[in-house]
Backbone as XML, in Angstrom:
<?xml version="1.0"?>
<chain id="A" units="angstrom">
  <residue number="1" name="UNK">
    <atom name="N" x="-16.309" y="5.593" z="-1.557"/>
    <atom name="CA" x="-15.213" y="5.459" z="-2.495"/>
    <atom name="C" x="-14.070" y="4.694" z="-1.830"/>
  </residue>
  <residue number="2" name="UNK">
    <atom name="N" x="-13.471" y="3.442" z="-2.693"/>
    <atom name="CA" x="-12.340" y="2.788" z="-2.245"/>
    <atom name="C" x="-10.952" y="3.624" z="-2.036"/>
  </residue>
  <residue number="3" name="UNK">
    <atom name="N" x="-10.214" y="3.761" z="-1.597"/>
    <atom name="CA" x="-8.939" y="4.341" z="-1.750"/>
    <atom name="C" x="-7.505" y="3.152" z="-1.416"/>
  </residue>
  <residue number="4" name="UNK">
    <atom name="N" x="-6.516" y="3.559" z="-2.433"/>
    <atom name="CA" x="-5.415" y="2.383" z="-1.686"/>
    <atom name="C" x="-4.412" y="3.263" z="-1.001"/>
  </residue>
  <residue number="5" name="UNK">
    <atom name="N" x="-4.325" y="2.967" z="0.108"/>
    <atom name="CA" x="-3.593" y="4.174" z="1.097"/>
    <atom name="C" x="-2.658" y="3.116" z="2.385"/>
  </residue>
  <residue number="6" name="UNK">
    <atom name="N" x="-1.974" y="3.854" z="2.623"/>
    <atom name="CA" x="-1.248" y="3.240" z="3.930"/>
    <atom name="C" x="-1.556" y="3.159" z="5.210"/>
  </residue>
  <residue number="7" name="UNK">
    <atom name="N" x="-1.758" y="2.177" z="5.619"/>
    <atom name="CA" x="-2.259" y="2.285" z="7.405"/>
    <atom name="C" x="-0.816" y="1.389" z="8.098"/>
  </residue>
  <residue number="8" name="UNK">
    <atom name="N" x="-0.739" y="2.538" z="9.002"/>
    <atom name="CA" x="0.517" y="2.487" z="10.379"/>
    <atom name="C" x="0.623" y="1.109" z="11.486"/>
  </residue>
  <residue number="9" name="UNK">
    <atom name="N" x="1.691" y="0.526" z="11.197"/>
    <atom name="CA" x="1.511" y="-0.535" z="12.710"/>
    <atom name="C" x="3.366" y="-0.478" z="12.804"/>
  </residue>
  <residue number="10" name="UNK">
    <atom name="N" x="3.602" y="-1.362" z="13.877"/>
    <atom name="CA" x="5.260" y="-0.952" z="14.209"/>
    <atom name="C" x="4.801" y="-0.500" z="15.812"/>
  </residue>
  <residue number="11" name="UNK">
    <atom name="N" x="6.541" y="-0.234" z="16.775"/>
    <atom name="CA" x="6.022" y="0.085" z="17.759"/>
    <atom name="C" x="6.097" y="1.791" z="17.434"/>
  </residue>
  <residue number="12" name="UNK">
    <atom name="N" x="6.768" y="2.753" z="18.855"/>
    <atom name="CA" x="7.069" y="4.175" z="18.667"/>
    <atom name="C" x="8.618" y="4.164" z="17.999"/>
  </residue>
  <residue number="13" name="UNK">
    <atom name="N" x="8.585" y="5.125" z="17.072"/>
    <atom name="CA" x="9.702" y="5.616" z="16.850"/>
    <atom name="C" x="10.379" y="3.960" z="15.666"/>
  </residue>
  <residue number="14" name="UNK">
    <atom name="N" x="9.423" y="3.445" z="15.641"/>
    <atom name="CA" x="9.991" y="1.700" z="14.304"/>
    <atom name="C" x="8.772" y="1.187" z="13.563"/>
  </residue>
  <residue number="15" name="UNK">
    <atom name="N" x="8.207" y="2.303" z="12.889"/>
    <atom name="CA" x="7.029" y="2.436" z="11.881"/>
    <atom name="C" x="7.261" y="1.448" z="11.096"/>
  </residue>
  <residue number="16" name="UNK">
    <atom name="N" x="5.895" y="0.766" z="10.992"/>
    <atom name="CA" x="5.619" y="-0.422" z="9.533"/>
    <atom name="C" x="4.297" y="-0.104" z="8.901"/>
  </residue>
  <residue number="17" name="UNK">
    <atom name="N" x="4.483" y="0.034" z="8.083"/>
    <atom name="CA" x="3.560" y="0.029" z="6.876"/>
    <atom name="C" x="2.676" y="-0.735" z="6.308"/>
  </residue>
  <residue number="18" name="UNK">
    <atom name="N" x="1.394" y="-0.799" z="6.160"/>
    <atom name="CA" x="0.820" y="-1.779" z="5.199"/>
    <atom name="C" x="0.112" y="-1.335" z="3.957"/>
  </residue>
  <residue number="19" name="UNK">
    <atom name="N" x="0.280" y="-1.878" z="2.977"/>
    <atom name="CA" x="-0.292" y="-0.893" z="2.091"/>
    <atom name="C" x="-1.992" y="-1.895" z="1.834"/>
  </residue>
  <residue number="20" name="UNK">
    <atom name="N" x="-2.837" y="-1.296" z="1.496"/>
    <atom name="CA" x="-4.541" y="-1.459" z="2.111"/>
    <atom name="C" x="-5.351" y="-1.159" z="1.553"/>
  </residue>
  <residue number="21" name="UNK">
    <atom name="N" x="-6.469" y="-1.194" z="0.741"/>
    <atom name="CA" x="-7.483" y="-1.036" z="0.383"/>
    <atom name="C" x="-8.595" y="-0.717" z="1.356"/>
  </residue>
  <residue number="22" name="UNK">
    <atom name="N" x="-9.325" y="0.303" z="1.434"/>
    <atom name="CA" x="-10.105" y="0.863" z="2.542"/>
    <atom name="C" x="-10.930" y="1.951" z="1.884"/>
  </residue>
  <residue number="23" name="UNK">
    <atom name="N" x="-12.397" y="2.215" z="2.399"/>
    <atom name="CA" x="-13.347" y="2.988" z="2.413"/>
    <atom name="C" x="-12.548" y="4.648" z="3.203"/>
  </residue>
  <residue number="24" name="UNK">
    <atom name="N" x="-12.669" y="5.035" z="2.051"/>
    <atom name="CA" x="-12.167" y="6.421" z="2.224"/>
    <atom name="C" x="-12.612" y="7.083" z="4.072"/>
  </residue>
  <residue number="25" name="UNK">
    <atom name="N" x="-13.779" y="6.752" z="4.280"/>
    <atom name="CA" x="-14.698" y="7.207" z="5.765"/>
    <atom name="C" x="-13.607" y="6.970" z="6.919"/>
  </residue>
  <residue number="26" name="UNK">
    <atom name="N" x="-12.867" y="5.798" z="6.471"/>
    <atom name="CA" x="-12.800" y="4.789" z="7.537"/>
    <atom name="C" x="-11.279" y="5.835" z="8.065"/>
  </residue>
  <residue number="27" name="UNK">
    <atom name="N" x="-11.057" y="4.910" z="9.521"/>
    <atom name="CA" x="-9.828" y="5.783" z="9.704"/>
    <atom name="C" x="-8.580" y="5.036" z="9.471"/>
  </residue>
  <residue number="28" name="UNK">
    <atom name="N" x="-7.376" y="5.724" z="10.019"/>
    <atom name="CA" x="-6.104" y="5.820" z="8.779"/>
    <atom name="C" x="-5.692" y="4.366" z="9.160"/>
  </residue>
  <residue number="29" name="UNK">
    <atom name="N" x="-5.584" y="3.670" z="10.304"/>
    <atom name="CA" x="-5.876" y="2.384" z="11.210"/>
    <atom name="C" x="-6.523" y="1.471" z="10.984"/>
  </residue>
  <residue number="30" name="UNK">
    <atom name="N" x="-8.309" y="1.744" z="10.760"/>
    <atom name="CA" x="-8.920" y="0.954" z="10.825"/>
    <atom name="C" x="-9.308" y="-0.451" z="9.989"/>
  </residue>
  <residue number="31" name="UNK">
    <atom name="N" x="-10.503" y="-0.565" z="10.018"/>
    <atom name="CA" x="-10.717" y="-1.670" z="9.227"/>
    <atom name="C" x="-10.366" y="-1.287" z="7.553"/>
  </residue>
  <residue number="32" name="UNK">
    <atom name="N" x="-9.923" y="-2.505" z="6.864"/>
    <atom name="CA" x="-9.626" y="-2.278" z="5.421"/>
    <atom name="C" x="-10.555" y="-3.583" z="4.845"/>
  </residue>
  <residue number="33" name="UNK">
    <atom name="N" x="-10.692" y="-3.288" z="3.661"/>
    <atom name="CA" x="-10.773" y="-4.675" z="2.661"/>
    <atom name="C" x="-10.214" y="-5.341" z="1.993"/>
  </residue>
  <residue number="34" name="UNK">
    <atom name="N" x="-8.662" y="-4.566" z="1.950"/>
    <atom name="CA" x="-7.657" y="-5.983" z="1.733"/>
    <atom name="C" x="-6.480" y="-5.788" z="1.340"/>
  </residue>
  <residue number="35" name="UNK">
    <atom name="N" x="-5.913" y="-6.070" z="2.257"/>
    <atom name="CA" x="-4.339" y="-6.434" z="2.149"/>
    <atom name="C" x="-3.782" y="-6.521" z="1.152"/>
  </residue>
  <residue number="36" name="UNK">
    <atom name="N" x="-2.969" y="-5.381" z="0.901"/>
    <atom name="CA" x="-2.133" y="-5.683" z="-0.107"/>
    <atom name="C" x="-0.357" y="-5.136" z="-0.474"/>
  </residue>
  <residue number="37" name="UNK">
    <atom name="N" x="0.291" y="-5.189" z="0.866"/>
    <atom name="CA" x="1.259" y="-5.511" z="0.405"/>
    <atom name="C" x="2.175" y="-4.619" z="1.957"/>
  </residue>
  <residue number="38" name="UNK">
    <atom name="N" x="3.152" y="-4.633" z="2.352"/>
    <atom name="CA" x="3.853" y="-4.242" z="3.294"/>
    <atom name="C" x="4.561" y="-3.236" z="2.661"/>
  </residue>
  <residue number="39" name="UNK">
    <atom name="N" x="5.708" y="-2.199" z="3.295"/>
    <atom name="CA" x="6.708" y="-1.133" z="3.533"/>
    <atom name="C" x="6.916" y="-1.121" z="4.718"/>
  </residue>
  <residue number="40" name="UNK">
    <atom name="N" x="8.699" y="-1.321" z="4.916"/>
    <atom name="CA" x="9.469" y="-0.790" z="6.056"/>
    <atom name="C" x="10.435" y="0.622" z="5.562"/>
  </residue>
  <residue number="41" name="UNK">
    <atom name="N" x="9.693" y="2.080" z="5.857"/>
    <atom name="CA" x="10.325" y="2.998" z="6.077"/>
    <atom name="C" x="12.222" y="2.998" z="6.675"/>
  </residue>
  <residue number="42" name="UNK">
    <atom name="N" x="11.895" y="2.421" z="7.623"/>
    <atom name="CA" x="13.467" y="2.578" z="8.270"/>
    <atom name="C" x="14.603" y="1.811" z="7.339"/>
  </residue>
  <residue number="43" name="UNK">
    <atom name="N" x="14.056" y="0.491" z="6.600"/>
    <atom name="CA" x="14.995" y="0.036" z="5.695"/>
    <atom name="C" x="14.971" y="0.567" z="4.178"/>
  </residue>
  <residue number="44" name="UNK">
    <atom name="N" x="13.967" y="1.518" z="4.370"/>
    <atom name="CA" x="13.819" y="1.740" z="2.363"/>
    <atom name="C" x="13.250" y="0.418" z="1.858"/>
  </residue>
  <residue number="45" name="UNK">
    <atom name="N" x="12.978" y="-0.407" z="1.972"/>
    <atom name="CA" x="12.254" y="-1.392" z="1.030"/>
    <atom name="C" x="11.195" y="-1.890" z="1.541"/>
  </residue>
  <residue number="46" name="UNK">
    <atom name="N" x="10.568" y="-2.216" z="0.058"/>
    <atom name="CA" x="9.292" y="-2.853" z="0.009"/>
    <atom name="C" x="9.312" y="-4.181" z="0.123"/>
  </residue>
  <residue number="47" name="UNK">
    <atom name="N" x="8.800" y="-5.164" z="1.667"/>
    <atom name="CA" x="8.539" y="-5.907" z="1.579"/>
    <atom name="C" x="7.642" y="-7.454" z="0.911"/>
  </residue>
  <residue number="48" name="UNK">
    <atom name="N" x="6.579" y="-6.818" z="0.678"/>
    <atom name="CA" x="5.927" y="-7.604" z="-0.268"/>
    <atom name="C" x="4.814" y="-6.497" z="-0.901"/>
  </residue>
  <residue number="49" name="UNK">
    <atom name="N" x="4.393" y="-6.815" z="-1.907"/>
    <atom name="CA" x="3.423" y="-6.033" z="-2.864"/>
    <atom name="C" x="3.176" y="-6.715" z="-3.878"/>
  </residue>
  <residue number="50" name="UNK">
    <atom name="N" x="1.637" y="-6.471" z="-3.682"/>
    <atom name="CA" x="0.702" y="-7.324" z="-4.783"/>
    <atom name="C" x="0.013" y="-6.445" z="-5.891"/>
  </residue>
  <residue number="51" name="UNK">
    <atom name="N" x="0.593" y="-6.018" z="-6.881"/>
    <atom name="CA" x="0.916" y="-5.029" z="-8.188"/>
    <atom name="C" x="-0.823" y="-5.808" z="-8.971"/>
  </residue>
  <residue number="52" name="UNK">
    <atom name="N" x="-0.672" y="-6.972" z="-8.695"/>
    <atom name="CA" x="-1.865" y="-7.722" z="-9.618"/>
    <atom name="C" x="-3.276" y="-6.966" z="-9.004"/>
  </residue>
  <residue number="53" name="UNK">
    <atom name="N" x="-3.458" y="-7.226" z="-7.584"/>
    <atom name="CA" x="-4.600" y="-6.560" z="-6.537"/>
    <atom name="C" x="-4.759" y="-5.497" z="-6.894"/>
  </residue>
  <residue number="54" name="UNK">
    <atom name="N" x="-3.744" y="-4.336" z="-6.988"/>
    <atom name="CA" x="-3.558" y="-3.221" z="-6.730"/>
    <atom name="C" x="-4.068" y="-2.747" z="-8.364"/>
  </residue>
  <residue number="55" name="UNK">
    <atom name="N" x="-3.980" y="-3.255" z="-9.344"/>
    <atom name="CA" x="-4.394" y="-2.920" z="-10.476"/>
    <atom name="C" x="-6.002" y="-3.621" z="-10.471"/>
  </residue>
  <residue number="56" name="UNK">
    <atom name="N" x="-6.335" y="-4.413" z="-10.132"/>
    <atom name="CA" x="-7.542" y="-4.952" z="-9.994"/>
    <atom name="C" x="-8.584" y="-3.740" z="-9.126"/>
  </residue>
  <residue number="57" name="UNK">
    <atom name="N" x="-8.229" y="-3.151" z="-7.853"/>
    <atom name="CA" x="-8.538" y="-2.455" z="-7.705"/>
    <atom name="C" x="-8.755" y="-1.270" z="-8.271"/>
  </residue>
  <residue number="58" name="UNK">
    <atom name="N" x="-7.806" y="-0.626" z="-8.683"/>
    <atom name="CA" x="-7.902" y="0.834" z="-9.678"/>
    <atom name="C" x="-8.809" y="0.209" z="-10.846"/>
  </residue>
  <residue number="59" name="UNK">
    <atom name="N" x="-8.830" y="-0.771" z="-11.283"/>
    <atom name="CA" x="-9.836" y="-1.043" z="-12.458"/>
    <atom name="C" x="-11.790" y="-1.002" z="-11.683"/>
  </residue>
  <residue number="60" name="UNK">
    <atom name="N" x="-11.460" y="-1.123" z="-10.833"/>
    <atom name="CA" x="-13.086" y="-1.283" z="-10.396"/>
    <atom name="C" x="-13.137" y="-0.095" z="-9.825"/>
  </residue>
  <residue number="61" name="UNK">
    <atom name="N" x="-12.364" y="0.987" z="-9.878"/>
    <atom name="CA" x="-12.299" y="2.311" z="-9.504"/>
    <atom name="C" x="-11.792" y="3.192" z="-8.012"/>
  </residue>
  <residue number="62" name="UNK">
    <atom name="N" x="-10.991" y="2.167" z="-7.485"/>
    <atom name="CA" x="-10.308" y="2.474" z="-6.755"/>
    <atom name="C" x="-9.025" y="4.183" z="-6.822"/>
  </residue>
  <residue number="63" name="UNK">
    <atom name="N" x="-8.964" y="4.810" z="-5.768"/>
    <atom name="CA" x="-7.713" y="5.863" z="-6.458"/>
    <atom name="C" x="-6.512" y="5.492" z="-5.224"/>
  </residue>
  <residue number="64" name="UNK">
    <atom name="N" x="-5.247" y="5.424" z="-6.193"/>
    <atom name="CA" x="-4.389" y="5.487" z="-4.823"/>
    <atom name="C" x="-4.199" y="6.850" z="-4.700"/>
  </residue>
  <residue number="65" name="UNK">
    <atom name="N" x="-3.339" y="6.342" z="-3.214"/>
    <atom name="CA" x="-2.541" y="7.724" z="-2.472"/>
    <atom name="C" x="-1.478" y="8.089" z="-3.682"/>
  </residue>
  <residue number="66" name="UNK">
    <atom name="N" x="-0.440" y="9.118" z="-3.503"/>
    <atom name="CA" x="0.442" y="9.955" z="-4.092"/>
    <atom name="C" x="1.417" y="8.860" z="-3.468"/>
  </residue>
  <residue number="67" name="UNK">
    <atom name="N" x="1.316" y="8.189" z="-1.981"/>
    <atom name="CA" x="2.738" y="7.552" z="-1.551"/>
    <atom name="C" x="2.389" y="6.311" z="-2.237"/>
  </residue>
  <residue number="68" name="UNK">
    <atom name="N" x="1.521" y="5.527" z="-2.546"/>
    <atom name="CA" x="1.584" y="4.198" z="-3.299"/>
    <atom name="C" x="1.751" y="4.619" z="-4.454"/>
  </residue>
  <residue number="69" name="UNK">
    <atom name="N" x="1.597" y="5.483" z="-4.908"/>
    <atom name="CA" x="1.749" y="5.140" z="-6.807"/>
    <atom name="C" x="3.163" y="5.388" z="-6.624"/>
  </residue>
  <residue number="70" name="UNK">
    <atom name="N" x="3.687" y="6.032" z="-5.731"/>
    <atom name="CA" x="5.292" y="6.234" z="-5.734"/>
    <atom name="C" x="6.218" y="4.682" z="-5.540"/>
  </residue>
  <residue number="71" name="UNK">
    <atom name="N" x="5.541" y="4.154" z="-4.267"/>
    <atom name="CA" x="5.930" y="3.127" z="-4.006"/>
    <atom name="C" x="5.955" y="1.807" z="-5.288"/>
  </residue>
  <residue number="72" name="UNK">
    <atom name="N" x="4.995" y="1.777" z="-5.539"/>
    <atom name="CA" x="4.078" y="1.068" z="-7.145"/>
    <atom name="C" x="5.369" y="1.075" z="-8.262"/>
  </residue>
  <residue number="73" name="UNK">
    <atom name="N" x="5.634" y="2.717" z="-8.350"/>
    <atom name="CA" x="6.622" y="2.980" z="-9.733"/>
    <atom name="C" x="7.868" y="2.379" z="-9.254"/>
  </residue>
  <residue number="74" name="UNK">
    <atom name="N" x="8.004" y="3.077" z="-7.918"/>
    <atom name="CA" x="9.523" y="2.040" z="-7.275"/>
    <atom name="C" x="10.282" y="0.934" z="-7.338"/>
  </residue>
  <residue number="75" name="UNK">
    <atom name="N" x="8.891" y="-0.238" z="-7.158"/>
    <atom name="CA" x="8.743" y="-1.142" z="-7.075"/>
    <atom name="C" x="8.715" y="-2.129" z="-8.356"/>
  </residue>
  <residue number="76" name="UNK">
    <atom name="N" x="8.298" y="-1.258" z="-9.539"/>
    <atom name="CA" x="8.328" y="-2.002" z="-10.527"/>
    <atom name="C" x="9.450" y="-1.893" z="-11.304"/>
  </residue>
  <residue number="77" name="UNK">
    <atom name="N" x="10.168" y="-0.765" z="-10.879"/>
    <atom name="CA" x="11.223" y="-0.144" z="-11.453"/>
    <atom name="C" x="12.570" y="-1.160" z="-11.239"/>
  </residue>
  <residue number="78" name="UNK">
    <atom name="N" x="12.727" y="-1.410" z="-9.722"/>
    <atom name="CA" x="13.007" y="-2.320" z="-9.197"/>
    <atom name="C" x="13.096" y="-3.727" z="-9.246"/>
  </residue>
  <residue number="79" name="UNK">
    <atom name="N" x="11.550" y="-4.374" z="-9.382"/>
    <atom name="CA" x="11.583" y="-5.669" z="-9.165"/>
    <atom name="C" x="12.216" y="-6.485" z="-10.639"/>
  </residue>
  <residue number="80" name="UNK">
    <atom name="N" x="12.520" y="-7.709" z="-10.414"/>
    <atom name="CA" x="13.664" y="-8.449" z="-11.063"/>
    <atom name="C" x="12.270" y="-8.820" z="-12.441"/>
  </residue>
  <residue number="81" name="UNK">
    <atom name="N" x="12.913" y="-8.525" z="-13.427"/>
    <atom name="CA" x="11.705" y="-8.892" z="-14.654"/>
    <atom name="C" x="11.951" y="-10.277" z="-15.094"/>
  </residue>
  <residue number="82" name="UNK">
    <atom name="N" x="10.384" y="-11.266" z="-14.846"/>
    <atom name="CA" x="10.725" y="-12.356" z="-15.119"/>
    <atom name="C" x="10.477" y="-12.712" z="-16.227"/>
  </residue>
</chain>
């Protein structure tokens, strides 16, 4: 099962975020299948996010985490409507 979940990079103590598409097995780090979108914790904002992917995924049956659909609603709530 796909999951869209967050995997950790940054150094100690200046966490970065990526938000990721990945085989549930896999670990919280490891390999993913695809990139989709950044978070910097320490500033509160979402760097980039790809809302199009991220629905493409959940359509082929992907589930997100509880912190991306948060991030997701945030984000759309947020971003400038073109």
């Amino acid at each position: 099962m796909v999951k869209i979940r967050l995997s950790r990079l940054g150094k100690t103590n200046r966490p970065y975020w990526r938000i990721v598409a990945v085989d549930s097995r896999k670990k919280r780090d490891g390999a993913f299948l695809d990139n989709l979108g950044t978070y910097d914790p320490i500033k509160h904002e979402i760097i980039k996010l790809n809302v199009e992917g991220i629905s493409e995924w959940v359509s082929k049956g992907a589930e997100c985490s509880a912190t991306v659909k948060k991030l997701v609603k945030n984000y759309k709530k947020l971003a400038p409507q073109a």
